[in-house]
KEKE-3310 file (N, C-alpha, C; in steps of 0.2 Angstrom, whole numbers, plus 5000, padded with zeros to 4 digits):
npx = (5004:5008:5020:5010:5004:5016:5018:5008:5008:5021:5015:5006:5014:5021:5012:5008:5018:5020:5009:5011:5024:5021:5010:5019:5025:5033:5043:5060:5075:5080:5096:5109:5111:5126:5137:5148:5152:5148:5159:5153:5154:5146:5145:5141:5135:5134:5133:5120:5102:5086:5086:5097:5098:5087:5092:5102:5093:5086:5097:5101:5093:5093:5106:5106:5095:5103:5116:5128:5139:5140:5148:5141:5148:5151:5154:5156:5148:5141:5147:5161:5172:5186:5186:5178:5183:5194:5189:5183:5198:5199:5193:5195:5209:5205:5200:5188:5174:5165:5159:5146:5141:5139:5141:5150:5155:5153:5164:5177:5177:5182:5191:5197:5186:5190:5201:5195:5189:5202:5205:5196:5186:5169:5161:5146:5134:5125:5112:5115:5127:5142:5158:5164:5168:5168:5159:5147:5133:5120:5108:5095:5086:5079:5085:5085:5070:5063:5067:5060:5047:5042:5046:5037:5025:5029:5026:5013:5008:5011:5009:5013:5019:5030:5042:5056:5064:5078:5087:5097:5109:5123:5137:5142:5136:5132:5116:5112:5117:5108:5097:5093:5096:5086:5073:5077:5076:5063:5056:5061:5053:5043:5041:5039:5044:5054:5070:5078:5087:5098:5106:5118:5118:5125:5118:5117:5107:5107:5113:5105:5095:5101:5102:5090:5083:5093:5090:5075:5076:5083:5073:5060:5049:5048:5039:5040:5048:5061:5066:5080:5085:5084:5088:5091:5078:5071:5077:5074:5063:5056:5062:5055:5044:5046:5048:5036:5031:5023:5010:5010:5025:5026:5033:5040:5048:5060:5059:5052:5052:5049:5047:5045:5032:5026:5026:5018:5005:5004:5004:5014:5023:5020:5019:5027:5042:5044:5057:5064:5070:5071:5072:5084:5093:5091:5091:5102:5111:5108:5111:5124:5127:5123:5131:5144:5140:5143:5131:5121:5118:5107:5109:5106:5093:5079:5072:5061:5050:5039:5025:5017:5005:4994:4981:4983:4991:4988:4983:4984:4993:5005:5006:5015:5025:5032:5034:5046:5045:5052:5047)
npy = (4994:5005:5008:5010:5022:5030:5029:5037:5048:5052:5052:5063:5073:5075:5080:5093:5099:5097:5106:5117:5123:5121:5132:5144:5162:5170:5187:5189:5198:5212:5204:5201:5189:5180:5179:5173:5161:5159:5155:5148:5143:5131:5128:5119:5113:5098:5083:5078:5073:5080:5095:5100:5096:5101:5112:5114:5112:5123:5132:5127:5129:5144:5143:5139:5147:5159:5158:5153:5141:5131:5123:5111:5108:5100:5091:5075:5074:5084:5090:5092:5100:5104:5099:5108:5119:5116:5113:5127:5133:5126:5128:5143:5142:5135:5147:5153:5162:5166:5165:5153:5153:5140:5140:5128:5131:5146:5153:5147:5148:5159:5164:5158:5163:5177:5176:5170:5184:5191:5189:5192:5187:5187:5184:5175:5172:5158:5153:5149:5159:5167:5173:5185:5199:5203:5195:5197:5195:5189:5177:5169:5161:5168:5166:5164:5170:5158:5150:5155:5153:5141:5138:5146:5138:5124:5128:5132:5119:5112:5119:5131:5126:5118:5105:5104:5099:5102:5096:5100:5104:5105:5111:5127:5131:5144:5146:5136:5140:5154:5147:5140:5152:5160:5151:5149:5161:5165:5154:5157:5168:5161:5158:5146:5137:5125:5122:5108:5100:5100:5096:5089:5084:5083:5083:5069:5055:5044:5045:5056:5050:5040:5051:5054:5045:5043:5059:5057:5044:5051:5061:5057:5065:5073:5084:5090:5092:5101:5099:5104:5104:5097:5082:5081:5083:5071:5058:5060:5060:5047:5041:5043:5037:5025:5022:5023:5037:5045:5050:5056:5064:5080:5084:5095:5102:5105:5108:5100:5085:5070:5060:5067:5074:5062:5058:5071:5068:5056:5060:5062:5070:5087:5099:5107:5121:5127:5131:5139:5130:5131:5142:5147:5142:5146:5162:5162:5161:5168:5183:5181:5182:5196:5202:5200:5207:5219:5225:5234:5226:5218:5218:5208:5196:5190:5176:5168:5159:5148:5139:5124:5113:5099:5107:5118:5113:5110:5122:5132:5144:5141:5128:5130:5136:5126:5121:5127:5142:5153:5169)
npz = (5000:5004:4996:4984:4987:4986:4971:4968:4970:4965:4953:4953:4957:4946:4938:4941:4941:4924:4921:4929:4921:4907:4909:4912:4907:4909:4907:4903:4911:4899:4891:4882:4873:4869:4857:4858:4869:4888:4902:4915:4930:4943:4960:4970:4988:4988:4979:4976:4979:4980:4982:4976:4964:4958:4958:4952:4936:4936:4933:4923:4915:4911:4909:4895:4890:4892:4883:4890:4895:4906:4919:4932:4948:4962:4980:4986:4999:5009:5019:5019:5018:5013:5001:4992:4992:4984:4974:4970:4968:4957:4946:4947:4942:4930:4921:4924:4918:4926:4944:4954:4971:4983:4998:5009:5022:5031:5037:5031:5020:5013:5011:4998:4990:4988:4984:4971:4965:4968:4954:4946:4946:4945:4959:4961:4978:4982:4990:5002:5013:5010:5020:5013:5007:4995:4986:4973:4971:4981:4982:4985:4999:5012:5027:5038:5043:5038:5047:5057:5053:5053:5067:5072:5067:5074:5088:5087:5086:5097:5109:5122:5132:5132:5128:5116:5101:5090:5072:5064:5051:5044:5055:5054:5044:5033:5029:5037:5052:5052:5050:5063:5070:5070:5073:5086:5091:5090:5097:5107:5113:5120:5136:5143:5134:5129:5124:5120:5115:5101:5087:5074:5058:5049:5035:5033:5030:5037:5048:5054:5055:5068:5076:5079:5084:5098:5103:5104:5117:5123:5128:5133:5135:5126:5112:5101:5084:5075:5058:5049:5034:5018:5020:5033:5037:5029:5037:5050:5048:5044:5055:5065:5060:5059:5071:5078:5081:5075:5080:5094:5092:5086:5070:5061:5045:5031:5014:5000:4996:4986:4999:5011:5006:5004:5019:5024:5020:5026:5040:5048:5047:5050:5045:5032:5027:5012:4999:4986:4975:4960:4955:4963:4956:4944:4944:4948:4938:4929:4937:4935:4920:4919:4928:4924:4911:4916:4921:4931:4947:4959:4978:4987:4984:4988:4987:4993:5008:5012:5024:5021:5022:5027:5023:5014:5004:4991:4987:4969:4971:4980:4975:4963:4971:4976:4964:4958:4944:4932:4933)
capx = (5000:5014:5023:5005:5004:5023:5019:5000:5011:5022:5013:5002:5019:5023:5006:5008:5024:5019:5005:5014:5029:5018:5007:5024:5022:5034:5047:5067:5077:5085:5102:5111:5117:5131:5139:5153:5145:5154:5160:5152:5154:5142:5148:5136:5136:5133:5133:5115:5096:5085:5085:5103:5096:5083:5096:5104:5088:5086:5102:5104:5088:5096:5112:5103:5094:5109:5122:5130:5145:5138:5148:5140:5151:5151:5158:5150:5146:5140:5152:5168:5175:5192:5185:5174:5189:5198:5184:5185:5204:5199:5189:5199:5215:5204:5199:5180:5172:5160:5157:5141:5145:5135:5145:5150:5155:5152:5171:5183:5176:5179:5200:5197:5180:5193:5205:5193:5187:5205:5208:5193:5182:5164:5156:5137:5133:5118:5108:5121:5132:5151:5160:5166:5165:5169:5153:5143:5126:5115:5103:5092:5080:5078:5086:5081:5064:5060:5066:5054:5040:5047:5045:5030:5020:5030:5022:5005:5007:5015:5008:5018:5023:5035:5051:5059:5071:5081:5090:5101:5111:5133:5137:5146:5135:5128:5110:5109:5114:5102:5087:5093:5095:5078:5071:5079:5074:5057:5054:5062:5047:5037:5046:5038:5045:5062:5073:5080:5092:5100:5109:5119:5117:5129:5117:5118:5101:5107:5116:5100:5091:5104:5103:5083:5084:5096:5085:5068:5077:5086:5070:5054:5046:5050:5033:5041:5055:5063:5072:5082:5084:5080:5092:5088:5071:5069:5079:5070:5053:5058:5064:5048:5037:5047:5046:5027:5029:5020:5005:5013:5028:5027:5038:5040:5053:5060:5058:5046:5054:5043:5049:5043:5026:5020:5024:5013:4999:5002:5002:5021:5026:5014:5020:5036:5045:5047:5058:5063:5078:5073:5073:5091:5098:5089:5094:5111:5115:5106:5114:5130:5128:5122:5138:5150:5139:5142:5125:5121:5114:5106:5114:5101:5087:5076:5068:5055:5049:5033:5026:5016:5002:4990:4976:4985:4996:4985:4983:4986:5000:5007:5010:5021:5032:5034:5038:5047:5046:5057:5042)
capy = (5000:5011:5009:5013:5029:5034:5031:5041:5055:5054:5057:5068:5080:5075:5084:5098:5103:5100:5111:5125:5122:5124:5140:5150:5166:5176:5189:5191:5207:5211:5204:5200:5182:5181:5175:5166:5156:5162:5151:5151:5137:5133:5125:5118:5107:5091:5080:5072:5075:5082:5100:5101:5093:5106:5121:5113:5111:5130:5134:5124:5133:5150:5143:5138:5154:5166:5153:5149:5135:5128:5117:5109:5106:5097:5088:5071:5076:5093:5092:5088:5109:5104:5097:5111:5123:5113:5115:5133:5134:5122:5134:5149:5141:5136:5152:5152:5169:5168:5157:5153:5147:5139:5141:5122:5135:5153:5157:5144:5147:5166:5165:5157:5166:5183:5175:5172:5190:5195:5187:5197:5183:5188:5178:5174:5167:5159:5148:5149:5166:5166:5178:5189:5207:5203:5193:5202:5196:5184:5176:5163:5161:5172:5158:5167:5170:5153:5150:5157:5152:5134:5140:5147:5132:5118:5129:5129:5112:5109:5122:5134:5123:5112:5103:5103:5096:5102:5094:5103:5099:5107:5117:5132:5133:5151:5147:5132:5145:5157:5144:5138:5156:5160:5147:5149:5169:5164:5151:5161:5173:5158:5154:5138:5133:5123:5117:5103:5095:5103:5088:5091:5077:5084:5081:5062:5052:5038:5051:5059:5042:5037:5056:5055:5041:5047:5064:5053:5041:5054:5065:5054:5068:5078:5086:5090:5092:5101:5098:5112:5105:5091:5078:5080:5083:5064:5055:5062:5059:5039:5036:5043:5033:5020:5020:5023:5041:5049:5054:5060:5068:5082:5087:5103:5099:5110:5106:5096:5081:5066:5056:5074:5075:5056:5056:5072:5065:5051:5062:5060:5079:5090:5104:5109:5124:5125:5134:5139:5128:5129:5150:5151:5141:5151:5169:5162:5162:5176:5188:5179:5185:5203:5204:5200:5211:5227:5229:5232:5220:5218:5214:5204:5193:5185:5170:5165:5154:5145:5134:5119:5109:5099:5113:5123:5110:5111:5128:5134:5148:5133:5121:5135:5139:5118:5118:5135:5143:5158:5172)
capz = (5000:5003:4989:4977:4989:4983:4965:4964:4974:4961:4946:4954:4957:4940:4931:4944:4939:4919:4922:4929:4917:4901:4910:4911:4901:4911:4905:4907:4908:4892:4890:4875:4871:4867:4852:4860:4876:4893:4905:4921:4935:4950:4963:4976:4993:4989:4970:4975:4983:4975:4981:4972:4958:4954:4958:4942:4934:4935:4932:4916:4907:4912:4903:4888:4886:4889:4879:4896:4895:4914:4923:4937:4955:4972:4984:4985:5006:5013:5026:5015:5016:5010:4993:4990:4991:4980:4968:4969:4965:4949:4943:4947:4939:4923:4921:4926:4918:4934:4950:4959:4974:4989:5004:5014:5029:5030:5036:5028:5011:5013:5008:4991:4987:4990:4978:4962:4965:4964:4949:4942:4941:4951:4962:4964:4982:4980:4995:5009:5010:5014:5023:5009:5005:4987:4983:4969:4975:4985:4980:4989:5005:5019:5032:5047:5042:5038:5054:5063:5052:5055:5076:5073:5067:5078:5094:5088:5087:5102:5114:5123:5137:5129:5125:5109:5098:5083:5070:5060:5045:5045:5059:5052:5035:5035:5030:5043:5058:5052:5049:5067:5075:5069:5075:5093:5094:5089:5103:5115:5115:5125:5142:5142:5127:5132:5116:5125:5112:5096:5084:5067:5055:5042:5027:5031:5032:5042:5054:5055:5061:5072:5080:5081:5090:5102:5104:5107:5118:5130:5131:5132:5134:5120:5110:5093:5082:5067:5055:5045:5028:5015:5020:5038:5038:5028:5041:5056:5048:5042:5061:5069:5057:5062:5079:5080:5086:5072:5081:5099:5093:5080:5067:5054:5041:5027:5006:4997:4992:4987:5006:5015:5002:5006:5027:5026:5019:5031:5048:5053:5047:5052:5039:5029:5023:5007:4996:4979:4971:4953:4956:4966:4951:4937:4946:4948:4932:4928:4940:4933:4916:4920:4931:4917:4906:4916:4922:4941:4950:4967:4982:4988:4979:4992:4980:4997:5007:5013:5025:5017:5024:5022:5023:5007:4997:4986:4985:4963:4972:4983:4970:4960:4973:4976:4959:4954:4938:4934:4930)
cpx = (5004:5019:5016:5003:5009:5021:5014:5004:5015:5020:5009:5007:5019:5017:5005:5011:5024:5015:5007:5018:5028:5012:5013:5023:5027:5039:5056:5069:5082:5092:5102:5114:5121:5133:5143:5151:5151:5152:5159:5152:5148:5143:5145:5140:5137:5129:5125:5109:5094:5082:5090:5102:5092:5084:5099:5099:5086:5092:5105:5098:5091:5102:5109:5100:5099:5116:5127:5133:5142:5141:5146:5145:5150:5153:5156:5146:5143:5144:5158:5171:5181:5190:5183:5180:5193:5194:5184:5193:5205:5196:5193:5205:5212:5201:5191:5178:5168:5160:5154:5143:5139:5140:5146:5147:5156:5160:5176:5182:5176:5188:5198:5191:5184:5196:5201:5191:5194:5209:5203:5186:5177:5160:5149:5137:5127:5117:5111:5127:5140:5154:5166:5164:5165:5163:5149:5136:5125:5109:5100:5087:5081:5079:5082:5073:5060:5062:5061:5048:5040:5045:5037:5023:5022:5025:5017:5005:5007:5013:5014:5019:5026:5041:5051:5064:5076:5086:5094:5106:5120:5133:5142:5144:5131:5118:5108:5111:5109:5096:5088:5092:5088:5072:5071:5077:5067:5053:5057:5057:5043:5040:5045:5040:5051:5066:5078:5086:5093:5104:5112:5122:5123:5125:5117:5110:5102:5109:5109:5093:5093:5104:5097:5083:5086:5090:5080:5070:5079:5080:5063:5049:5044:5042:5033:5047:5056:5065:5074:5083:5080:5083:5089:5081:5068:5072:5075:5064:5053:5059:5059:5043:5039:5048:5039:5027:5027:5015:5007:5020:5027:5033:5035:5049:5054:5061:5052:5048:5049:5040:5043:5036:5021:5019:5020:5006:4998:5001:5007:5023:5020:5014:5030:5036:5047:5050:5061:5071:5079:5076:5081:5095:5097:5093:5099:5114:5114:5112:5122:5134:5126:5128:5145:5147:5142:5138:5123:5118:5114:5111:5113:5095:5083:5070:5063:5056:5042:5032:5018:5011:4995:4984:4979:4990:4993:4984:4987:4996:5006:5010:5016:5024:5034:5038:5039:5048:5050:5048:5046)
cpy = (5006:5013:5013:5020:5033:5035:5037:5047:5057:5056:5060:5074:5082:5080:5090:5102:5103:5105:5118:5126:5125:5130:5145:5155:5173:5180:5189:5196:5205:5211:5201:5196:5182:5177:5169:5165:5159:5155:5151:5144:5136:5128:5125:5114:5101:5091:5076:5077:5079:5091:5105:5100:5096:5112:5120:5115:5116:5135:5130:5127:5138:5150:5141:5143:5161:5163:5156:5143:5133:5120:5118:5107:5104:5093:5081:5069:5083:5093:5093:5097:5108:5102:5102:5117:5122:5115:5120:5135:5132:5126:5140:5147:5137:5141:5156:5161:5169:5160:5158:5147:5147:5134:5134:5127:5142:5156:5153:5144:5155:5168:5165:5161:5175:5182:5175:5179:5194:5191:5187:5192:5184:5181:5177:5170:5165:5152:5148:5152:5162:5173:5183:5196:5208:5199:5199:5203:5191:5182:5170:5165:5166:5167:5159:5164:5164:5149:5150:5154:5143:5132:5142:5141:5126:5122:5131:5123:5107:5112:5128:5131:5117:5110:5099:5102:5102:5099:5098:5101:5102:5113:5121:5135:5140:5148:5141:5136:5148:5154:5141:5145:5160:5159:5147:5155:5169:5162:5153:5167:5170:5156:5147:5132:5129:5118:5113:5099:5099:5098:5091:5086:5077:5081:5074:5059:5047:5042:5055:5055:5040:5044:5058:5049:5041:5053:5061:5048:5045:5059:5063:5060:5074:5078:5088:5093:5095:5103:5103:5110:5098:5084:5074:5078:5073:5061:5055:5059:5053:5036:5037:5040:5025:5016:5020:5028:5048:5054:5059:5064:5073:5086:5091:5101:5106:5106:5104:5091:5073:5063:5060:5072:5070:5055:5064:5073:5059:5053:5062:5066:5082:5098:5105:5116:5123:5133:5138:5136:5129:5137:5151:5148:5143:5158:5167:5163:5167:5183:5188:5184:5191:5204:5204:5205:5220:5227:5227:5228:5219:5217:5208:5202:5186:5178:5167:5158:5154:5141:5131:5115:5106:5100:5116:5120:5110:5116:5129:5137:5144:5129:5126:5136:5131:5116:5124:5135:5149:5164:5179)
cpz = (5000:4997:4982:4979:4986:4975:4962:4967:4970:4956:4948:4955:4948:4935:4934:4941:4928:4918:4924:4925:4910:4902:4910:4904:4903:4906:4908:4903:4900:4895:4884:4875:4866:4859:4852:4867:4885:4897:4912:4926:4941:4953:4969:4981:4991:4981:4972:4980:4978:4975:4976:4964:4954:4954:4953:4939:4929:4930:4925:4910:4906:4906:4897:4884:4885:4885:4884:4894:4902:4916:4931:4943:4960:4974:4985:4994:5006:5018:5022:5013:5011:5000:4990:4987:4986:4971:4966:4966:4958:4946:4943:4941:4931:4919:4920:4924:4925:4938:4954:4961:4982:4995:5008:5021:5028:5029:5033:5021:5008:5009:5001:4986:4984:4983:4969:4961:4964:4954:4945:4940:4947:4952:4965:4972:4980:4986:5003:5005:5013:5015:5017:5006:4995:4982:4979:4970:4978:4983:4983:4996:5009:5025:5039:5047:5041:5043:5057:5061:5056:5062:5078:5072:5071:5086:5096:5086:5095:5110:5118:5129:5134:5129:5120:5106:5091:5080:5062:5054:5045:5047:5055:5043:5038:5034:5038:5048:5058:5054:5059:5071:5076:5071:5084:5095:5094:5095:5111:5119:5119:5130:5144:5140:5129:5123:5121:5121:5104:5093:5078:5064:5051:5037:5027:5033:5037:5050:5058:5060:5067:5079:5083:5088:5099:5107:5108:5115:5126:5133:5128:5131:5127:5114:5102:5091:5077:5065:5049:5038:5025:5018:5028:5042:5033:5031:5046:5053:5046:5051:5065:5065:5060:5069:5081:5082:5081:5075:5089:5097:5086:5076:5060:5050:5035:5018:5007:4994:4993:4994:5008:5014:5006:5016:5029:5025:5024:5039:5051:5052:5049:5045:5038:5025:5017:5003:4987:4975:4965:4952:4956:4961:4945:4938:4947:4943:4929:4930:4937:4927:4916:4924:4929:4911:4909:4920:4930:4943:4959:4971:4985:4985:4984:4986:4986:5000:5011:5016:5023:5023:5023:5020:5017:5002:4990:4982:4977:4966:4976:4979:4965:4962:4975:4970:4955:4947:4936:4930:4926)
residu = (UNK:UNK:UNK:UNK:UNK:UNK:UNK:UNK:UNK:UNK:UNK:UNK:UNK:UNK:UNK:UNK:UNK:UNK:UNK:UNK:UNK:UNK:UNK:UNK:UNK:UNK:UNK:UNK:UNK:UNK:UNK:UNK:UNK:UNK:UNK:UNK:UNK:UNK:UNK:UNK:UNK:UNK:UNK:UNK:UNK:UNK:UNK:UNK:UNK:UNK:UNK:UNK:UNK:UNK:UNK:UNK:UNK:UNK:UNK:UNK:UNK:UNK:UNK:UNK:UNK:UNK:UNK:UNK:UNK:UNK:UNK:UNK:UNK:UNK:UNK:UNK:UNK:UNK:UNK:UNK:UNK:UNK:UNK:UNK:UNK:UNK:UNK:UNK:UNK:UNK:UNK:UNK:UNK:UNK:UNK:UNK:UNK:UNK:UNK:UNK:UNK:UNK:UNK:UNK:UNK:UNK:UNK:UNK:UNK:UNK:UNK:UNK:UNK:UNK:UNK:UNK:UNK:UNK:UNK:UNK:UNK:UNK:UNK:UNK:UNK:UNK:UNK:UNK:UNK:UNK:UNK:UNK:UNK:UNK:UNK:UNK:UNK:UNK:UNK:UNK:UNK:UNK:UNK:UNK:UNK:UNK:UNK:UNK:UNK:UNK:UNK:UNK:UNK:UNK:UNK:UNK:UNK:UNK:UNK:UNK:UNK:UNK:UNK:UNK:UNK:UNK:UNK:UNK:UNK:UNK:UNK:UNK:UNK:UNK:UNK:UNK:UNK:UNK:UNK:UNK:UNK:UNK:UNK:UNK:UNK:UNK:UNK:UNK:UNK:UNK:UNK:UNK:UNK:UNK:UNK:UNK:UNK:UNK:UNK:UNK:UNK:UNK:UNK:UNK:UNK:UNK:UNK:UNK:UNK:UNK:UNK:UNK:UNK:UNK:UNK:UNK:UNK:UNK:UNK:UNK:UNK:UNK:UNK:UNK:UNK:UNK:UNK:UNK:UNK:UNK:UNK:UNK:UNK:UNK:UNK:UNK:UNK:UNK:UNK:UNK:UNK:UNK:UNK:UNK:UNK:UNK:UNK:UNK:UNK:UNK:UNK:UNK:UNK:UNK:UNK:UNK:UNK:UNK:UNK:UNK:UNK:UNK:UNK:UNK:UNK:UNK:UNK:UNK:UNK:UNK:UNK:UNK:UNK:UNK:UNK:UNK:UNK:UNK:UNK:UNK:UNK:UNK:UNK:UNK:UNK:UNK:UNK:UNK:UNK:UNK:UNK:UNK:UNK:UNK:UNK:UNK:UNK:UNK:UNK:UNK:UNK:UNK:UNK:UNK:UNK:UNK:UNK:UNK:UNK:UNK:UNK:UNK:UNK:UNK:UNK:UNK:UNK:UNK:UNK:UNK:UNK:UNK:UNK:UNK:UNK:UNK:UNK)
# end
């Protein structure tokens, strides 16, 4: 039964996302494609999942409409900072006309981000910032903010006498403190509220299971949990189905990836932040080539987020930001 619930989930995403896909009708700003293709790199967290998968996704129409050269990069971990750097100095020493780059760690990825900028080649942050003044824009979520919202719906769930968990995904990435400090300044407005255990999975599923477990185990009483991205938040949500503690603990999760979709039609998440990966890899390259064009360009380009349940997944404006389109 659970497997025929994954497949109608599945093609039920699948006619969603055609459906908005073939209503797109938006405009992009004037730029002038080029003759000769420029060579732009982006260099993510992690080679797999599929919020990574849809930041290419974006990011590879982008390069097809502005004749964009686009190589894809990552590490085959979100924790793995040294590989990540090393990627960056490939790029720098192959002469990358541009590099969007999504930050492992806010400050060990601030040296090399310094050096392609001195070697004239701009750099997009897009998703998670790094500690660089030489960054050209920003482009991705509001981390904070969806924090809070994240804080906001686990303590109407939970009541304002509680204790609570979080599972977080690589201590030292910019948007995971944000979405964590958020989250924390949030529920410090109820004195009731007690976070009682903070976890960080590093991006691993298993780690995330093995860190749930733990969590539930050291704090029988614990009333709900959650989890900061996609990696983590399907871990967490796989070990409380399998523990039986869907209906007494709850959890707020962040994405929308199929795992996420079917346990909250099932009752084990209660709702998820979602938010826009096709976007921060369409506006990455965007920003890219308007940044080698000359032409000024934000500093910041918040692309949103939203939380998701199962009162408004349905929702027409809901299923567009589930399944971005560049407008």
């Amino acid at each position: 039964m659970r497997k025929m619930r994954s497949v109608r989930i599945r093609i039920w995403l699948l006619f969603i996302l055609i459906a908005i896909m073939t209503s797109c009708s938006g405009t992009a700003p004037s730029l002038h494609v080029l003759e000769n293709p420029l060579n732009v790199d982006m260099i993510v967290k992690m080679d797999h999942g599929d919020f990574w998968n849809t930041v290419k996704m974006g990011a590879e129409v982008a390069a097809k409409e502005y004749n964009v050269n686009l190589t894809f990069k990552a590490p085959p971990t979100e924790n793995d900072i040294d590989e990540q750097i090393r990627l960056v100095d490939e790029s720098i020493r192959d002469h990358a006309d541009a590099i969007i780059l999504s930050a492992i760690d806010y400050m060990k990825l601030a040296q090399v981000t310094d050096r392609a900028a001195y070697y004239k080649i701009p750099v997009i942050s897009m998703d998670s910032e790094v500690a660089s003044a030489r960054v050209k824009s920003i482009v991705g979520t509001n981390n904070y903010e969806a924090g809070q919202k994240a804080a906001d719906r686990l303590i109407k769930l939970t009541g304002v006498e509680s204790r609570i968990g979080v599972m977080n995904f690589v201590k030292g990435a910019k948007n995971a403190d944000e979405r964590e400090q958020g989250f924390m300044d949030y529920a410090a407005r109820f004195p009731g509220v007690e976070v009682v255990d903070i976890e960080y999975c590093d991006s691993d599923e298993e780690k995330a299971r093995q860190l749930t477990r733990k969590m539930l185990a050291e704090h029988p009483d614990l009333s709900g949990i959650v989890a900061l991205n996609e990696i983590a938040s399907i871990g967490t949500a796989e070990e409380i189905r399998r523990l039986g503690y869907g209906e007494r603990v709850k959890l707020i999760t962040f994405d929308s990836t199929t795992n996420v979709m079917e346990m909250l039609q099932e009752g084990i998440v209660q709702g998820t932040v979602i938010q826009n990966p096709f976007n921060n890899g369409y506006l990455a390259v965007q920003l890219a080539v308007q940044a080698l064009e000359g032409i000024e360009i934000p500093e910041r380009v918040d692309t949103g987020s939203k939380l998701i349940d199962l009162d408004n997944m349905l929702w027409p404006e809901n299923q567009k930001q589930m399944f971005p389109f560049v407008k």
